[in-house]
FIMARBA-286970 format. One line per 8 residues: number of its first residue (from 1); their letters; for each residue x, y, z of N, C-alpha, C. Coordinates in steps of 0.1 Angstrom, whole numbers, always signed. Layout:
BEGIN
NUM = A = X Y Z X Y Z X Y Z; ...;
END
This chain:
BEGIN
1 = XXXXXXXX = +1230 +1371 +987 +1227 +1358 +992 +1238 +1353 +1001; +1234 +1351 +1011 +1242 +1344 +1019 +1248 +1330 +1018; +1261 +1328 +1021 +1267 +1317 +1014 +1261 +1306 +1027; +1253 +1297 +1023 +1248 +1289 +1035 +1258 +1280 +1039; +1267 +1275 +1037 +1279 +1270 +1040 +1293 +1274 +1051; +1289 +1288 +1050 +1294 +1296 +1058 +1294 +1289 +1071; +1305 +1289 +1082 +1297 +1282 +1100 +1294 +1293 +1105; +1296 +1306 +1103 +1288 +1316 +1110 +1274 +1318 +1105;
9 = XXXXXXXX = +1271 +1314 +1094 +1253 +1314 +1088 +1247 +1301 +1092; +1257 +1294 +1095 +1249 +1281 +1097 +1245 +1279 +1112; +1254 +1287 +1116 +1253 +1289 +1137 +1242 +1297 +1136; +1241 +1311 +1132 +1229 +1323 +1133 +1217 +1310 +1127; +1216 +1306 +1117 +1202 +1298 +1117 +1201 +1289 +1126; +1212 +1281 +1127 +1207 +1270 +1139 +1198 +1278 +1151; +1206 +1287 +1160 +1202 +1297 +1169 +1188 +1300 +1169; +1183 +1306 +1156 +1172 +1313 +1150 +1161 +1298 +1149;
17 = XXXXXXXX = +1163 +1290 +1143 +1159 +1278 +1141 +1152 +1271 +1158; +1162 +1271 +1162 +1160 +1266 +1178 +1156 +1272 +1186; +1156 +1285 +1187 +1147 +1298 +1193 +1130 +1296 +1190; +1130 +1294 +1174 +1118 +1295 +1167 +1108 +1281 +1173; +1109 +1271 +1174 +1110 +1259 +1179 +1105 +1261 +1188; +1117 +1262 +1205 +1111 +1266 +1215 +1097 +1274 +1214; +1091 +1288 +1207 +1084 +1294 +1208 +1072 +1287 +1201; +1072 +1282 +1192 +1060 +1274 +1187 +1057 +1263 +1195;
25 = XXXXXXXX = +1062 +1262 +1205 +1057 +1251 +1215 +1045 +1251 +1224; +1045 +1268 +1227 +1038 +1276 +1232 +1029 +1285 +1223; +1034 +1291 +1212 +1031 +1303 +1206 +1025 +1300 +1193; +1012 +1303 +1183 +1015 +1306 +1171 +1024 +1310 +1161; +1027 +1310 +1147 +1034 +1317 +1142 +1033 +1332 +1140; +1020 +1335 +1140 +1017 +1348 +1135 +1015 +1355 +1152; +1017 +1353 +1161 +1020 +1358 +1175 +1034 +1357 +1177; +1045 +1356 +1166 +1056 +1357 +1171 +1064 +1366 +1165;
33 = XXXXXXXX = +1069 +1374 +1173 +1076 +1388 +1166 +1087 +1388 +1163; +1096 +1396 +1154 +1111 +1389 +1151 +1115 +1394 +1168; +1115 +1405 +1169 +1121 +1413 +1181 +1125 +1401 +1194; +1111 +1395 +1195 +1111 +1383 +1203 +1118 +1372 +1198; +1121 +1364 +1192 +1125 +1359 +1188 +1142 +1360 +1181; +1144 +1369 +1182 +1162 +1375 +1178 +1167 +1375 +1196; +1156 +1379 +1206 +1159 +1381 +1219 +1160 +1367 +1225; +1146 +1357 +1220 +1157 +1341 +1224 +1166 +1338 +1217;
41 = XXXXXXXX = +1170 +1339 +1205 +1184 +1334 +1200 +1196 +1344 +1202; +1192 +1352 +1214 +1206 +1358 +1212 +1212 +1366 +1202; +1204 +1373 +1195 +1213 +1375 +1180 +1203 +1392 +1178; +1213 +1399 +1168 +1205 +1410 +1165 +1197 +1406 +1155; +1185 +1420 +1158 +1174 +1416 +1146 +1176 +1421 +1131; +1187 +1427 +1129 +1198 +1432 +1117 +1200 +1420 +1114; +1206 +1413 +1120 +1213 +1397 +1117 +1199 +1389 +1114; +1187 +1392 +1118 +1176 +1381 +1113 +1174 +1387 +1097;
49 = XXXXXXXX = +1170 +1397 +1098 +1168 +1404 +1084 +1179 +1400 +1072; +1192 +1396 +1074 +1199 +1394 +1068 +1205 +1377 +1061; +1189 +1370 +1070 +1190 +1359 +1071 +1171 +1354 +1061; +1161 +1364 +1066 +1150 +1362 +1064 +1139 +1374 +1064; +1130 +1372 +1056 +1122 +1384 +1053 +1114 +1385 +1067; +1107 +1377 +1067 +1100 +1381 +1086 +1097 +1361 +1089; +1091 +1360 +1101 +1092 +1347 +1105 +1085 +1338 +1100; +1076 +1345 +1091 +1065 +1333 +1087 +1075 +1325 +1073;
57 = XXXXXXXX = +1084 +1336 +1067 +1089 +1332 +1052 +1101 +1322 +1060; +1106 +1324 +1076 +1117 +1316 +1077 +1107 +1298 +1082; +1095 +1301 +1085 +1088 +1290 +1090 +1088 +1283 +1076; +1081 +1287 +1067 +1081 +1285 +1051 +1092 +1278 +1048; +1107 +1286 +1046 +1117 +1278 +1042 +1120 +1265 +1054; +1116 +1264 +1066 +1122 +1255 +1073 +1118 +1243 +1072; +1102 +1245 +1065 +1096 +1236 +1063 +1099 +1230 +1050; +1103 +1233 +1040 +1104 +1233 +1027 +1115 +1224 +1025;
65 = XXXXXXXX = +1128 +1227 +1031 +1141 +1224 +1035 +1140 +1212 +1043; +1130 +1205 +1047 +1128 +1194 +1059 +1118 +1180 +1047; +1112 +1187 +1041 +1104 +1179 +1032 +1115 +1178 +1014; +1122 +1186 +1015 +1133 +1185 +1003 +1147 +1171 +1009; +1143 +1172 +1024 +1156 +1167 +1029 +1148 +1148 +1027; +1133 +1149 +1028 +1127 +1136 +1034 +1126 +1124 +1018; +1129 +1135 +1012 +1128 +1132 +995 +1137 +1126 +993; +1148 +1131 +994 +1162 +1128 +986 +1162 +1117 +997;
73 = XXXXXXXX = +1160 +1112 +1005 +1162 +1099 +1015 +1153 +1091 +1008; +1139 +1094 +1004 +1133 +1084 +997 +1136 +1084 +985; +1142 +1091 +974 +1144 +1090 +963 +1155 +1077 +960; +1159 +1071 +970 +1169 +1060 +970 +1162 +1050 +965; +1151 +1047 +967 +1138 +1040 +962 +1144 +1022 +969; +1147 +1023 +974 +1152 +1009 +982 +1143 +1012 +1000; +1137 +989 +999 +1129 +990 +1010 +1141 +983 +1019; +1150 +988 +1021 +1162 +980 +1032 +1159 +987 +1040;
81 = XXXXXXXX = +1162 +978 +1052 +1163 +986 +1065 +1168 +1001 +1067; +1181 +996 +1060 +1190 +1011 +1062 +1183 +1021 +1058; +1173 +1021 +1046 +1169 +1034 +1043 +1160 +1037 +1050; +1152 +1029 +1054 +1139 +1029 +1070 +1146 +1039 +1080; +1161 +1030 +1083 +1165 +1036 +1096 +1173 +1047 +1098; +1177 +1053 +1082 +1183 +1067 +1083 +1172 +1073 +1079; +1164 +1072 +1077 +1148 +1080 +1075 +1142 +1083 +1092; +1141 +1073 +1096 +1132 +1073 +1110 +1146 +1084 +1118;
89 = XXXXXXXX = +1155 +1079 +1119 +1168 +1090 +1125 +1168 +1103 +1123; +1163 +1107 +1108 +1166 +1115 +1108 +1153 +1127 +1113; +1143 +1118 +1114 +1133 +1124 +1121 +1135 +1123 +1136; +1142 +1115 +1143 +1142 +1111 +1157 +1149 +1127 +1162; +1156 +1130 +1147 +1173 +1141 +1153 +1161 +1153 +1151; +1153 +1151 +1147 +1147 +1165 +1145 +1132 +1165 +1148; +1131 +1160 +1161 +1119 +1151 +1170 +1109 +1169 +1171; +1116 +1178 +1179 +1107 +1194 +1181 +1103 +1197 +1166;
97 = XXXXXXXX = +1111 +1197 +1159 +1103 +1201 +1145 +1087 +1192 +1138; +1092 +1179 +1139 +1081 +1173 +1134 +1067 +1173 +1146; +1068 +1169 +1153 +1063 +1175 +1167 +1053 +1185 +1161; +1060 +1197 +1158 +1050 +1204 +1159 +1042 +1210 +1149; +1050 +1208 +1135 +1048 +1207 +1122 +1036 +1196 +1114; +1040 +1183 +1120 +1028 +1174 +1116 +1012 +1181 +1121; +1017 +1188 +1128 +999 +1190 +1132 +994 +1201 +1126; +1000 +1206 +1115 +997 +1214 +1107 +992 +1207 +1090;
105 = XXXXXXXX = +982 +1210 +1090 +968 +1202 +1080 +983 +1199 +1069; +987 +1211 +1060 +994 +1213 +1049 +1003 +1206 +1050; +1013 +1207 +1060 +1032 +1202 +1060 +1029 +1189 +1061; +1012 +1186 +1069 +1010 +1167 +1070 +1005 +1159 +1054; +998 +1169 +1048 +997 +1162 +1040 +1009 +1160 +1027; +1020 +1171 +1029 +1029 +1171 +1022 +1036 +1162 +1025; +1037 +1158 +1036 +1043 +1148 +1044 +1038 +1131 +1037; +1028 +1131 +1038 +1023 +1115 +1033 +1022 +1123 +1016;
113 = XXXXXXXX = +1021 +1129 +1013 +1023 +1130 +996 +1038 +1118 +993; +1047 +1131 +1003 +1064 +1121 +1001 +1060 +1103 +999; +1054 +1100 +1009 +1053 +1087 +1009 +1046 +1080 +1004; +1032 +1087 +1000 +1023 +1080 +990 +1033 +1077 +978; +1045 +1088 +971 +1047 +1084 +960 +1061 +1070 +962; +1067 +1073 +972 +1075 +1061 +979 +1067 +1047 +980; +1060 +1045 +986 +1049 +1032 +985 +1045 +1027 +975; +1038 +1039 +964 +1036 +1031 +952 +1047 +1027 +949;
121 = XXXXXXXX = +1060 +1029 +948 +1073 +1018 +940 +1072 +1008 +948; +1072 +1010 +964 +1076 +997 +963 +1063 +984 +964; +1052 +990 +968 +1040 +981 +963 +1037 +976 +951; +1043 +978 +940 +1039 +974 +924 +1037 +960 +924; +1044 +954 +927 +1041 +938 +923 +1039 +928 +941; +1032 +939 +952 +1033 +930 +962 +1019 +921 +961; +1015 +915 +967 +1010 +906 +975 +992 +909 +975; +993 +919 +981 +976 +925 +981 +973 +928 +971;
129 = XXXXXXXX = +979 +934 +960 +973 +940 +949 +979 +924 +940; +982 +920 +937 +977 +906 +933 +965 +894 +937; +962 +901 +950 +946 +890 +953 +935 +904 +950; +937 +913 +943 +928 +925 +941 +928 +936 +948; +936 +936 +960 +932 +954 +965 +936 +966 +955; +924 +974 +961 +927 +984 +950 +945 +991 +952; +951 +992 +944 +962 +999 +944 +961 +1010 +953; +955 +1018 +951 +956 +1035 +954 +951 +1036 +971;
137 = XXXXXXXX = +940 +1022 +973 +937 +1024 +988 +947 +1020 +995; +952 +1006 +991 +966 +1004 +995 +980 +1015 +1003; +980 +1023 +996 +990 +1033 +989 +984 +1047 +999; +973 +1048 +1000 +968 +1054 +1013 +967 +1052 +1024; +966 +1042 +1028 +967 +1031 +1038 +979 +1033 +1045; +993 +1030 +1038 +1003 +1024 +1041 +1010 +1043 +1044; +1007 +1047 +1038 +1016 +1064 +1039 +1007 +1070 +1047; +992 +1071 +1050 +987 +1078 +1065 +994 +1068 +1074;
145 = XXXXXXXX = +995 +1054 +1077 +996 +1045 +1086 +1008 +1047 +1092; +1017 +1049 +1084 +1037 +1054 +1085 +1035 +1067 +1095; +1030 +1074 +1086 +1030 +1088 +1093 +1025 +1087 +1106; +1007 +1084 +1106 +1007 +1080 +1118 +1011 +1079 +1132; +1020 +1065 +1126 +1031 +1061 +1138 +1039 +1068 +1140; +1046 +1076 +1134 +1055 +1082 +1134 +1052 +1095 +1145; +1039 +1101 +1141 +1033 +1110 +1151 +1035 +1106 +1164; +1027 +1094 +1165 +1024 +1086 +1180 +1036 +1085 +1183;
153 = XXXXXXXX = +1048 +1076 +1180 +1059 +1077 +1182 +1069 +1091 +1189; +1065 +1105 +1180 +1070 +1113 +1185 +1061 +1122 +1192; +1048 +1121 +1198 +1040 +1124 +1208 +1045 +1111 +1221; +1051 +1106 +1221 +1050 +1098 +1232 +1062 +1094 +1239; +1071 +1105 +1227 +1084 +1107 +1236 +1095 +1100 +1230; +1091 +1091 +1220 +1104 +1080 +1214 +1103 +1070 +1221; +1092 +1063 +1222 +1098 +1047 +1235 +1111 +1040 +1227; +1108 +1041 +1212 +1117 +1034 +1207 +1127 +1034 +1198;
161 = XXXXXXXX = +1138 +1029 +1200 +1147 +1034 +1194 +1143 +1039 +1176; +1154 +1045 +1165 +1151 +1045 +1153 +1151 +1032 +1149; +1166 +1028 +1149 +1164 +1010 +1144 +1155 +1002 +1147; +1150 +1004 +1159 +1137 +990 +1163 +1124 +995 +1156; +1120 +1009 +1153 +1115 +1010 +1150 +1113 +1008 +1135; +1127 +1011 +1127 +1124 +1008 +1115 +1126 +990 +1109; +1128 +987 +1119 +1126 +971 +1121 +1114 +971 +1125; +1106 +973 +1125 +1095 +971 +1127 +1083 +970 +1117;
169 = XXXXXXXX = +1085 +982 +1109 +1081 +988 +1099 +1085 +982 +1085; +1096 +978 +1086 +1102 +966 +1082 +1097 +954 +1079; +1095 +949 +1087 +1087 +935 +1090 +1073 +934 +1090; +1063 +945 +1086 +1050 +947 +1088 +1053 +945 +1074; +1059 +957 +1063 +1060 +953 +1053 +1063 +942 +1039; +1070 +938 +1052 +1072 +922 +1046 +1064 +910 +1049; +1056 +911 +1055 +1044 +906 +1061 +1032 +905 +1044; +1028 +913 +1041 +1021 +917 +1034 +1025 +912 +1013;
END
């Protein structure tokens, strides 16, 4: 196992990572060969194998490692800004991945899974579900809607900043 902490394992993935990226922009995963792919990152394909079984298990972990990272940001279980705006950031920093990943049926619904279970805390005693909305449509509502925007947002290039954005989101919620 490779010590992931290492800066030479962490350069060869970044590389490998940002290679992979680039190519899914254009490419399927299953049209992409390591050979190709060790040839955009510059790196031998000894060195990929020593990193990952073939590209679909590194697409797998990249995805896995991005939805483990979206967790532990919501597991803070606080609706402050700050947590909005190092959430929305941390998607802003990693704009090509979500990009191209949300449009994949699975990683999206894993995606609003995160948030369905984030919304239910912080919806328990709001406002709508005191004049009767059902809980659960609520709670669907509010985690496709996030996502959503978030899509739009990064289909359209970022008009706006993270902070304004998560002021935004912010204040819709408080609204309610």
């Amino acid at each position: 196992m490779k010590n992931l902490h290492d800066p030479r394992v962490v350069r060869t993935r970044e590389l490998l990572q940002s290679a992979l990226l680039q190519m899914l922009e254009t490419m399927h995963v299953e049209q992409i060969k390591v050979s190709q792919l060790t040839e955009r990152a510059k790196i031998n394909r000894v060195t990929f194998y020593q990193h990952y079984r073939d590209v679909k298990q590194m697409v797998e972990e990249m995805k896995q490692q991005k939805l483990e990272y979206i967790e532990t940001l919501l597991k803070n279980q606080s609706e402050d800004m700050q947590t909005l705006t190092n959430l929305i950031s941390s998607i802003e920093k990693q704009a090509q991945f979500y990009r191209i990943f949300l449009k994949e049926d699975y990683f999206r619904e894993q995606f609003v899974l995160l948030f369905m279970k984030h919304i239910e805390w912080i919806r328990e005693g709001s406002y709508a579900i005191q004049i009767g909305i059902q809980k659960d449509l609520l709670i669907w509502r509010d985690a496709t809607a996030f996502v959503g925007t978030i899509e739009r947002w990064l289909q359209r290039g970022m008009p706006y900043s993270a902070s304004f954005l998560a002021n935004q989101f912010y204040l819709m919620y408080k609204l309610e």
